[in-house]
N, C-alpha and C positions, 0 to 999 in steps of 0.2 A: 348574666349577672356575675355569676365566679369568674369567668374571663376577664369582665369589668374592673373587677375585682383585683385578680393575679396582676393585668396593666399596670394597676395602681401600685401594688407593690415592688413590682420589676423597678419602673418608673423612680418610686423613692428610692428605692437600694442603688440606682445609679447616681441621682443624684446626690444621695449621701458618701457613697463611695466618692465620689469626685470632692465634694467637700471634704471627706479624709482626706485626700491626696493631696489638696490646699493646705491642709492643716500640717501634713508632714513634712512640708517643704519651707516651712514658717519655725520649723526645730532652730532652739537656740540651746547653747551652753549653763552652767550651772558651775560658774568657777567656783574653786578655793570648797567646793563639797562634793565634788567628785569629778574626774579626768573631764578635759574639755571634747575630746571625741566621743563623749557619750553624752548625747544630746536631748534634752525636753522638747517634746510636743505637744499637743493636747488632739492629735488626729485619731486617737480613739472614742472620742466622744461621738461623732456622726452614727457611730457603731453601736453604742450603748443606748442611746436614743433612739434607734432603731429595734435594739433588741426587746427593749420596754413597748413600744408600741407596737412593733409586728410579730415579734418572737426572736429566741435565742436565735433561729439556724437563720436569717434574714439577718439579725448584727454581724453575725462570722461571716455572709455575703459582701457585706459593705467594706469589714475588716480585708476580704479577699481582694475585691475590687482597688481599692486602695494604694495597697501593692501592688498589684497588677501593673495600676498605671506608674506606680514611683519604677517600677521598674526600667523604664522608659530613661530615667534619667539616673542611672542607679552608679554606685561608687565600688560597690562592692560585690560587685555581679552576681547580684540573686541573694549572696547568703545574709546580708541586712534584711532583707525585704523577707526572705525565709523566716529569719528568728522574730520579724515585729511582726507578720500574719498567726506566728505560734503564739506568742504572749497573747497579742491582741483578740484571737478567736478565744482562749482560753477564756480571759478577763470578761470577756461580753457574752462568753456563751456559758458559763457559772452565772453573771447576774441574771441575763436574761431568762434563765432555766427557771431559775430562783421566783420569780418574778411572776416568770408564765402561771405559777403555781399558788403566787399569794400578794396579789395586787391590791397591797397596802404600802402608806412611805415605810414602814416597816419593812416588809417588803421586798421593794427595792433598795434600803439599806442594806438590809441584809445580804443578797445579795450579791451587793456592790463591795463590800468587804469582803466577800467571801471570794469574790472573783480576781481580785488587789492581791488577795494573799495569795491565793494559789498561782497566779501571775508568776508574782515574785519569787514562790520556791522553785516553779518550776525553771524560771531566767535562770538560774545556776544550772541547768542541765545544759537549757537551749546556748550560755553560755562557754559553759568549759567542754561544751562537746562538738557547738557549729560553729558560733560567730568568731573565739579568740582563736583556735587555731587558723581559720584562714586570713585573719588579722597578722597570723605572724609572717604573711609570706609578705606584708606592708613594714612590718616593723618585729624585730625578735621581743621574745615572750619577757626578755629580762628588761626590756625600754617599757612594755605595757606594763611589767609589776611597781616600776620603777615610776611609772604618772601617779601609779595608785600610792604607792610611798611619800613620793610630796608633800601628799596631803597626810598621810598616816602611814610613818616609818613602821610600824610591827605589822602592816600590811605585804607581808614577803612570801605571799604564794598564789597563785591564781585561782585559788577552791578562797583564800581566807579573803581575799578583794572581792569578790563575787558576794560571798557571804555578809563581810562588813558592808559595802558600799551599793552593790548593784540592786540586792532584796530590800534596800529599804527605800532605795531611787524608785522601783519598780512598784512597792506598793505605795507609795505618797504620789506616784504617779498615777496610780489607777483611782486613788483617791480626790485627787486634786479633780480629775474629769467628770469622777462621780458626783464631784459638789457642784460644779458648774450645770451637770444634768439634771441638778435638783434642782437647781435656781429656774432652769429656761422649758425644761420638760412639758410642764401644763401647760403651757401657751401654745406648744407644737406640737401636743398631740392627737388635739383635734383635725388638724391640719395633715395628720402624716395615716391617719385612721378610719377620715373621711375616705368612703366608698362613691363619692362623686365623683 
């Protein structure tokens, strides 16, 4: 019966992860609100739906998986796919925890908010410590402050672009997934729960 059991979970984490990996390669831009090389997806969701349903450390598996396969086609040799397993384990393994604990839409709002935020402060570390520097060896740091300038001239340092534009990219992103989770969750979690 546990064996039964574990299958079925294995089972969905692949298939959700694979869904992430649909989902991150469907990123599109977000002109005139923030640089167009930093890009929107919604491939964190398969992870958060998962985390709701089976537990936080099964969302960070799918968030794993995800990467794993984007890797396969990756631009930025690993360190992309590095800094979206960091967010994205964070995001979904905050709600899920949350969640594990007080399975009410309360709940899961909670923390689904709570996962967005910390997401976001933490992108300015995974930011100005992994992704932008090896970004400079594509483009020097004064071109990257300079997309961010575009859009907002007093944006002239790579802590204050991080701050203004990426922390609030990062939680409307976790948020945006999180609404979407609300809307479709009940209908899939019987389906993702079920021990048949």
């Amino acid at each position: 019966m546990q064996k039964k059991v574990n299958i079925k979970s294995i089972t969905v984490m692949a298939i959700m992860g694979a869904i992430g990996f649909i989902l991150m390669m469907l990123e599109f831009p977000l002109p005139f609100i923030i640089p167009s090389f930093i890009e929107f997806d919604f491939s964190e969701l398969p992870a958060i739906i998962t985390a709701f349903a089976l537990g936080p450390i099964q969302g960070i598996v799918v968030c794993f998986i995800k990467n794993l396969l984007h890797l396969f086609v990756t631009t930025t040799a690993g360190v992309g796919e590095l800094s979206n397993f960091i967010l994205g384990a964070i995001f979904v393994g905050v709600a899920g925890f949350i969640y594990k604990y007080k399975k009410t839409r309360a709940g899961a709002l909670i923390g689904s908010v709570s996962g967005a935020l910390i997401m976001a402060v933490v992108s300015i570390a995974t930011n100005y410590f992994i992704t932008y520097p090896f970004y400079t060896n594509f483009m020097p740091m004064e071109g990257i402050i300079g997309a961010y300038q575009a859009i907002l001239p007093a944006a002239d340092s790579l802590l204050k672009c991080l701050i203004i534009f990426n922390v609030p990219f990062n939680f409307v992103k976790g948020m945006v997934v999180s609404l979407i989770c609300f809307g479709i969750y009940k209908k899939l979690s019987p389906v993702l729960k079920s021990k048949k």
